[in-house]
DRENBALUM-227094 format. One record per residue: residue number from 1; chain; x, y, z of N, C-alpha, C, O in turn. Coordinates in Angstrom, 3 decimals, padded with zeros to 6 digits, always signed. Layout:
N
 pos unit      n_X      n_Y      n_Z     ca_X     ca_Y     ca_Z      c_X      c_Y      c_Z      o_X      o_Y      o_Z
 NUM    A        X        Y        Z        X        Y        Z        X        Y        Z        X        Y        Z
...
This chain:
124
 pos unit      n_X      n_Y      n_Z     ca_X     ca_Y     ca_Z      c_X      c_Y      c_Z      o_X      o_Y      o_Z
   1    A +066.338 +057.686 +115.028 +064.954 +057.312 +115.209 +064.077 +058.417 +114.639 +063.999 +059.587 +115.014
   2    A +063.471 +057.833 +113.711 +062.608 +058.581 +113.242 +060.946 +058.892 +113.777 +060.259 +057.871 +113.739
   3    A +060.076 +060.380 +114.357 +058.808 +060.205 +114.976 +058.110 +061.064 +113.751 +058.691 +061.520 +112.767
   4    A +056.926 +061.146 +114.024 +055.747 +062.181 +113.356 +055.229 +062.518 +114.481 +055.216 +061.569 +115.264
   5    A +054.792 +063.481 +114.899 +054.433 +064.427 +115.860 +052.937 +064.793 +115.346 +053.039 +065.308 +114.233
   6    A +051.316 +064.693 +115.850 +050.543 +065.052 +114.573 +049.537 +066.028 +116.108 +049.166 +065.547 +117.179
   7    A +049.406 +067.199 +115.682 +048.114 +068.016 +116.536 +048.047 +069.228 +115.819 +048.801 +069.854 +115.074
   8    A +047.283 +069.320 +116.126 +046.176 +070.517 +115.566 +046.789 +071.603 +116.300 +047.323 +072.301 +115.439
   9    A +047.024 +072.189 +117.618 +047.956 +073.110 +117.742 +049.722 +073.228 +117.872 +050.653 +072.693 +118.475
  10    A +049.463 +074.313 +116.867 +050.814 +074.501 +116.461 +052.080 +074.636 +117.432 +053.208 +074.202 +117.197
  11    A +051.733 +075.204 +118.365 +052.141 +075.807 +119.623 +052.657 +074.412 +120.319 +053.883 +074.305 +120.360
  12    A +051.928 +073.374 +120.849 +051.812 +072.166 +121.030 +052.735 +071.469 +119.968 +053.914 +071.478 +120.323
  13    A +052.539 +070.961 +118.946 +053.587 +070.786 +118.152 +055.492 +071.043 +118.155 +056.564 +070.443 +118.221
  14    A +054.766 +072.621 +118.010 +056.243 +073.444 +118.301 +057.425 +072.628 +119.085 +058.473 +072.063 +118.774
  15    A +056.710 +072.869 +120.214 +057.427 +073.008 +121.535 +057.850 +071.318 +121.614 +058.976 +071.057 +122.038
  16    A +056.733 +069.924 +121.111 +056.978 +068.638 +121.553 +058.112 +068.490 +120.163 +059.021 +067.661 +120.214
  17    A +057.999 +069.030 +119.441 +059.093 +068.891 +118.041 +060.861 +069.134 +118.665 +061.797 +068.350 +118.511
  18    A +060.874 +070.409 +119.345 +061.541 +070.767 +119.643 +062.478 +070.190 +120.554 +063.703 +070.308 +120.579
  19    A +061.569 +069.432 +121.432 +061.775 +068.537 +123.158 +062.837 +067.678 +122.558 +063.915 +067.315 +123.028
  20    A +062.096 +067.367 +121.047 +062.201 +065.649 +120.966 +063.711 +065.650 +119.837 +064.497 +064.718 +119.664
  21    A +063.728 +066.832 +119.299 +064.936 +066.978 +118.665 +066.098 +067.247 +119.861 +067.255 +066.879 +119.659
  22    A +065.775 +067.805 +120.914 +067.172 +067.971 +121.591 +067.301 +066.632 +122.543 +068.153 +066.770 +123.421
  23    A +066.670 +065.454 +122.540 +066.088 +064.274 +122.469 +067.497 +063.579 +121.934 +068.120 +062.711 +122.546
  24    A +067.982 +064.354 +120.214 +068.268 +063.084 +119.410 +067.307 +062.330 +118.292 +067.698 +061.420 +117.559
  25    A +066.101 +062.835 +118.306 +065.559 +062.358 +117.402 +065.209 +063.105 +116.002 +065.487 +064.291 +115.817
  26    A +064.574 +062.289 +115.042 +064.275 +063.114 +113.965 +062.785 +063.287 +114.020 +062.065 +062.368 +114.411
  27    A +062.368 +064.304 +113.686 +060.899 +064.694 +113.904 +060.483 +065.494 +112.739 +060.911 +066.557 +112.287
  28    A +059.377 +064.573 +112.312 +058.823 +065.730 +111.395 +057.093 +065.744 +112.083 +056.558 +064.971 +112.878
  29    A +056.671 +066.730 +111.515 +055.064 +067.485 +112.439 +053.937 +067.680 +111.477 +054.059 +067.848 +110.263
  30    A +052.764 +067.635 +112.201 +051.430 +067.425 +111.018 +050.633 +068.333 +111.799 +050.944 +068.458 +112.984
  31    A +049.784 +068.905 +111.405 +048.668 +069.694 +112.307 +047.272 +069.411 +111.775 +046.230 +070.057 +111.881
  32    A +047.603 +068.058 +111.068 +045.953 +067.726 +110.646 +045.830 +065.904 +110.265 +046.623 +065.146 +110.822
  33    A +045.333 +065.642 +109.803 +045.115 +064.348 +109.641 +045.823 +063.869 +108.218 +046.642 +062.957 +108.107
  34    A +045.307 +064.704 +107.167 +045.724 +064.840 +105.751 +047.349 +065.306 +105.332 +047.839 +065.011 +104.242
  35    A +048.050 +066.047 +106.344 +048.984 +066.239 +106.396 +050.048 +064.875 +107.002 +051.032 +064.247 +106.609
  36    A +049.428 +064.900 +107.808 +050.479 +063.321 +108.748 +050.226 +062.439 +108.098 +050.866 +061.448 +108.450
  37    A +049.108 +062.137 +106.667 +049.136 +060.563 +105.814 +050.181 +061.275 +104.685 +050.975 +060.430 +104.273
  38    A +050.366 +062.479 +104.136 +051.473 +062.802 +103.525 +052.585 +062.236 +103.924 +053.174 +061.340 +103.320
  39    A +052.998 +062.866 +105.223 +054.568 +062.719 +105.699 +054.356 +061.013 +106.045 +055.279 +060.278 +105.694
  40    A +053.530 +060.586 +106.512 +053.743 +059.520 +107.214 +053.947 +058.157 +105.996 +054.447 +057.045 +106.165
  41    A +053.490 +058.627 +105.063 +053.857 +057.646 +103.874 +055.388 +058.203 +102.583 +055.924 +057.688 +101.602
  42    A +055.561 +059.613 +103.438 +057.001 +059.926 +102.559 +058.046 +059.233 +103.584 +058.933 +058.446 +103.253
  43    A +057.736 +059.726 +105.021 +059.079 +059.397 +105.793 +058.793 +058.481 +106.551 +059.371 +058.842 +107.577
  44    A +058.391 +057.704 +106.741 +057.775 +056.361 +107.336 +058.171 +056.083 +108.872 +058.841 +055.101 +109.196
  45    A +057.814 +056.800 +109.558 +058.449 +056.982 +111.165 +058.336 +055.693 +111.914 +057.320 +055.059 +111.630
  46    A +059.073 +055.184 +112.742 +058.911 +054.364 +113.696 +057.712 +054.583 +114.629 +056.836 +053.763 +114.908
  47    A +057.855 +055.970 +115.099 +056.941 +056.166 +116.169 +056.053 +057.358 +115.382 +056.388 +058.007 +114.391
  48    A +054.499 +057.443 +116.352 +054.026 +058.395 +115.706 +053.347 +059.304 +117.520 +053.125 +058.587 +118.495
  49    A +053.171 +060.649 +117.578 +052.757 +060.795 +118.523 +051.069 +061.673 +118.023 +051.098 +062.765 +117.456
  50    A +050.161 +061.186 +118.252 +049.020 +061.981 +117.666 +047.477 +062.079 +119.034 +046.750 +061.415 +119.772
  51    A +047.823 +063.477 +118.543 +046.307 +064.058 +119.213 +045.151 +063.598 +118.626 +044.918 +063.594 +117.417
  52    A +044.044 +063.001 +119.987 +042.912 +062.620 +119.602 +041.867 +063.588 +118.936 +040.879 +063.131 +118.361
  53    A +042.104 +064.901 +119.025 +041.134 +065.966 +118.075 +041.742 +066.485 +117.964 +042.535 +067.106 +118.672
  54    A +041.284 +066.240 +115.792 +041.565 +067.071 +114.997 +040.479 +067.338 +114.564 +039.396 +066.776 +114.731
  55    A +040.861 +068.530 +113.786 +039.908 +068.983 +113.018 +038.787 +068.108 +111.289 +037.768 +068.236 +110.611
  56    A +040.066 +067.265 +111.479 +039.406 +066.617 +110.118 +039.022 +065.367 +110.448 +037.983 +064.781 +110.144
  57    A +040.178 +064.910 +111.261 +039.755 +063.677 +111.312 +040.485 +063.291 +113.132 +041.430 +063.961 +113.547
  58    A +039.866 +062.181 +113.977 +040.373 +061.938 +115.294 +041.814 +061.380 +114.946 +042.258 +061.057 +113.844
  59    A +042.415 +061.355 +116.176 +043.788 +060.370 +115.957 +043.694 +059.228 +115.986 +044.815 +058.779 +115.748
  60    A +042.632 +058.026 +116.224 +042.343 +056.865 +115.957 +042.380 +056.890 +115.092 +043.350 +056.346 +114.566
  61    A +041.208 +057.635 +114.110 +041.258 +057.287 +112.622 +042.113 +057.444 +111.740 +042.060 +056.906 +110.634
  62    A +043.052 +058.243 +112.153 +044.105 +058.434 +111.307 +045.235 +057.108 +111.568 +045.832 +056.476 +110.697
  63    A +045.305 +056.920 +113.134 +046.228 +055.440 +113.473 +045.530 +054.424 +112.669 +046.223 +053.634 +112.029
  64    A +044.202 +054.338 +112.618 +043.985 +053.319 +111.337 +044.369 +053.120 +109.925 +044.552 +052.128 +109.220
  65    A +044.435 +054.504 +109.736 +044.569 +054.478 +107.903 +046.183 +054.220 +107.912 +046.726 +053.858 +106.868
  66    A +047.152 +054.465 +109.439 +048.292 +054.658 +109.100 +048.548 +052.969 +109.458 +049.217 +052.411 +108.588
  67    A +048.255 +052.365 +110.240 +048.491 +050.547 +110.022 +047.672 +050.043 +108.675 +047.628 +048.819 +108.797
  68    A +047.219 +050.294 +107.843 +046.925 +049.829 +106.803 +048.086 +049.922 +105.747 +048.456 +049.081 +104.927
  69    A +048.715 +051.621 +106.092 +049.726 +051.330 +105.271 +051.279 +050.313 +106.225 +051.949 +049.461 +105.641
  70    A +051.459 +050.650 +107.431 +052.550 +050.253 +108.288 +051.373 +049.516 +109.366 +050.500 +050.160 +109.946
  71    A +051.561 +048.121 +109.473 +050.959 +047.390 +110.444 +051.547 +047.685 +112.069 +050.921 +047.669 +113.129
  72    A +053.309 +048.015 +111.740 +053.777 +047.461 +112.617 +054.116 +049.349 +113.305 +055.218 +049.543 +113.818
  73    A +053.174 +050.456 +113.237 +053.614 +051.553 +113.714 +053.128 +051.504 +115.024 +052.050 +051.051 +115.408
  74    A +053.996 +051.996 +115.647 +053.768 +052.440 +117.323 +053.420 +053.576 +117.724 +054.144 +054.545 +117.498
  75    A +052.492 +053.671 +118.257 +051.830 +054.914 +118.541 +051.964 +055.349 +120.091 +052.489 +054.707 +121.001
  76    A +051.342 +056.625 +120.142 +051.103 +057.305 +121.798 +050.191 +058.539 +121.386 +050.307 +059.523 +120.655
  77    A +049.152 +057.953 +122.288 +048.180 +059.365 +122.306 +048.002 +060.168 +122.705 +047.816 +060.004 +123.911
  78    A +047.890 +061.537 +122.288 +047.820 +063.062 +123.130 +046.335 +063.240 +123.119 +045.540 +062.992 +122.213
  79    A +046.127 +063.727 +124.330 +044.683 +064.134 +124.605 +044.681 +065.246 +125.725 +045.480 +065.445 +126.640
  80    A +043.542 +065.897 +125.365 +043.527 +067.164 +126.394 +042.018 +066.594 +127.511 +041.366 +067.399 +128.175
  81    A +041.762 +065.228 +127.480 +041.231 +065.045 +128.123 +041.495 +063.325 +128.552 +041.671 +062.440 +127.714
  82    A +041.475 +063.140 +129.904 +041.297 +061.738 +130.478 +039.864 +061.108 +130.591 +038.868 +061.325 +131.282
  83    A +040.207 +060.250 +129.620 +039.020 +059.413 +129.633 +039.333 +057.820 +129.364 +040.124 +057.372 +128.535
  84    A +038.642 +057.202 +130.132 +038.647 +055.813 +129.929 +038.625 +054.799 +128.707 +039.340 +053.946 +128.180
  85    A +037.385 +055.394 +128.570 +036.915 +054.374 +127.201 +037.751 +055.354 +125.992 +037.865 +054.618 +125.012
  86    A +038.344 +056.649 +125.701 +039.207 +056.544 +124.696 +040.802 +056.165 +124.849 +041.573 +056.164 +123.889
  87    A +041.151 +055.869 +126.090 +042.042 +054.628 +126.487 +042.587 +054.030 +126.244 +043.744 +053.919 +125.839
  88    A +041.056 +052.978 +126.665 +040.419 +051.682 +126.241 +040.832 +051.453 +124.521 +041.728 +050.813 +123.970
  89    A +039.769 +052.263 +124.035 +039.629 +052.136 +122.441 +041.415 +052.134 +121.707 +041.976 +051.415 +120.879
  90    A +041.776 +053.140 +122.396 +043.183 +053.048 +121.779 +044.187 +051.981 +122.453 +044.925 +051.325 +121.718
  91    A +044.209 +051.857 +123.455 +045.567 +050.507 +123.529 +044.809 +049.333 +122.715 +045.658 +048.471 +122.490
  92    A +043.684 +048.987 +122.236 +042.825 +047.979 +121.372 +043.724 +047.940 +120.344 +044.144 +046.915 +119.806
  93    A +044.055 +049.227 +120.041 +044.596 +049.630 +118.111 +046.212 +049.786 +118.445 +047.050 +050.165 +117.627
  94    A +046.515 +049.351 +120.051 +047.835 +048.955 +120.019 +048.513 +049.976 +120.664 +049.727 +049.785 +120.730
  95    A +047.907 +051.490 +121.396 +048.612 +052.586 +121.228 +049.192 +052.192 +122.472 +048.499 +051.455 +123.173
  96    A +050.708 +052.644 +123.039 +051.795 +052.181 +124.010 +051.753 +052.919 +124.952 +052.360 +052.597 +125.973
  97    A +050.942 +054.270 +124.886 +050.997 +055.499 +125.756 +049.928 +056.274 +126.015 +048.988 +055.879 +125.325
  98    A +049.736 +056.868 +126.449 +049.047 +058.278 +126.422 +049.068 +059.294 +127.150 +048.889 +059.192 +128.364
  99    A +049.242 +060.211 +126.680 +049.546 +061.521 +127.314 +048.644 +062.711 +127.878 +048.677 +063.661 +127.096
 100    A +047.921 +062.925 +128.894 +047.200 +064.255 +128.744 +047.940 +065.578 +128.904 +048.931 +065.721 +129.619
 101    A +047.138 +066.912 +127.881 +047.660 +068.178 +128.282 +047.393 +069.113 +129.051 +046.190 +068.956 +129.260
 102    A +047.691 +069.909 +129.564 +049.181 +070.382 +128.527 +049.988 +069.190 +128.837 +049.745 +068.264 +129.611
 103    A +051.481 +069.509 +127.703 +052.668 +068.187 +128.040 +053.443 +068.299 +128.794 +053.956 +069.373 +128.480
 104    A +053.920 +067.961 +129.590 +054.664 +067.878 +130.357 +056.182 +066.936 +130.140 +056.188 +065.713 +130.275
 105    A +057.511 +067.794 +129.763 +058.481 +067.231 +128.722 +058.846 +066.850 +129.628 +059.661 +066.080 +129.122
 106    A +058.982 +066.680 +130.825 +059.826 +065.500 +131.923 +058.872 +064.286 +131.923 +059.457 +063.328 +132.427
 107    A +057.684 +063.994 +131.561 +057.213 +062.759 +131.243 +056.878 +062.168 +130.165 +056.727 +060.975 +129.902
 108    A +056.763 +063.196 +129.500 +057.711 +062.774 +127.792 +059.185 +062.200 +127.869 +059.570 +061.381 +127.035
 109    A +059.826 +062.556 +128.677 +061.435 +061.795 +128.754 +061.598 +060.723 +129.286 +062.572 +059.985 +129.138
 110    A +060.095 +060.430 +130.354 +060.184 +059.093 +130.920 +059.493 +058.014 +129.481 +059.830 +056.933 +128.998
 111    A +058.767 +058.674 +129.291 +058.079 +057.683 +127.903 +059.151 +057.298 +126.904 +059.521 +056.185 +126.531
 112    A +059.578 +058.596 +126.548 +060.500 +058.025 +125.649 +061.634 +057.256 +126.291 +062.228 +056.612 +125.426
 113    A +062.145 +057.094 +127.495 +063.003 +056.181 +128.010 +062.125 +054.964 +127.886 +062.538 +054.298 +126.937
 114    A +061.367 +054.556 +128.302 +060.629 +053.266 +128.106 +060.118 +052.963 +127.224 +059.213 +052.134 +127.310
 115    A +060.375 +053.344 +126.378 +059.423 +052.696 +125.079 +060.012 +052.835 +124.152 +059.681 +052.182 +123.163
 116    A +061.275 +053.862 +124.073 +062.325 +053.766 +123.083 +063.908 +053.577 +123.931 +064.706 +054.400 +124.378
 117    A +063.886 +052.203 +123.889 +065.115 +052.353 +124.496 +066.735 +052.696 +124.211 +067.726 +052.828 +124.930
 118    A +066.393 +052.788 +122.385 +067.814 +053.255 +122.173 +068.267 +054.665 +122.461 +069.384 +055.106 +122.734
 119    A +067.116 +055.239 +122.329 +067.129 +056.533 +123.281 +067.778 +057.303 +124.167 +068.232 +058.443 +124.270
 120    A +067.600 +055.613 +125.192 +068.039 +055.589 +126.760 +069.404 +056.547 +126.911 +069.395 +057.524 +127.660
 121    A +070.580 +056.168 +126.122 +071.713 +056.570 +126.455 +071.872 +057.707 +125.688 +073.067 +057.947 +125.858
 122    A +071.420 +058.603 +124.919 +071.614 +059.670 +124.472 +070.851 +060.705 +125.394 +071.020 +061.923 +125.341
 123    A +069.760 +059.868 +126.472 +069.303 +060.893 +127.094 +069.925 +061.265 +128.392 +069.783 +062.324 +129.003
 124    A +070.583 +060.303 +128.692 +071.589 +060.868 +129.750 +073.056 +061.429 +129.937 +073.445 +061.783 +131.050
């Protein structure tokens, strides 16, 4: 299973790259908007996990430009803040999750059990 991992801190990145490789998965990482439409149109991930602020551009807008190229990508949003209406706005554009930070990799393991279920058995 292939993810893209996309936030602006590196540190953050790092560490969810890391989670998700001893996971079993393949992960490649973006720390900007312009970077994750690179990878995300070289390696074409199933899943994508992206922070709502970036510096260039939000993670909506980038989940847009990335269903224009892949209709059918699945997303989950990182945010360092709970809020409703950006939520709202995102399960609209389909997103399956969302996460606030910091992350917390024992509910990253429940997400990824539910929402990737081939997962399931490599994680136990």
């Amino acid at each position: 299973m292939n993810v893209l991992i996309v936030d602006d801190e590196v540190e953050t990145t790092e560490l969810f790259s890391s989670f998700l490789r001893r996971l079993g998965l393949t992960v490649e990482q973006a720390n900007c908007g312009q970077e994750a439409l690179i990878l995300f149109n070289r390696c074409r991930p199933e899943w994508v996990f992206l922070d709502f602020t970036m510096s260039d551009m939000d993670g909506l807008e980038l989940l847009k430009k990335m269903q224009q190229i892949d209709a059918g990508i699945k997303a989950i949003m990182i945010s360092g803040r709970e809020d409703d209406s950006l939520k709202n706005e995102a399960r609209a554009l389909g997103v399956r999750d969302y996460l606030i930070k910091p992350i917390d990799l024992e509910k990253i393991r429940g997400i990824i059990s539910k929402h990737i279920p081939e997962q399931r058995q490599a994680m136990n």
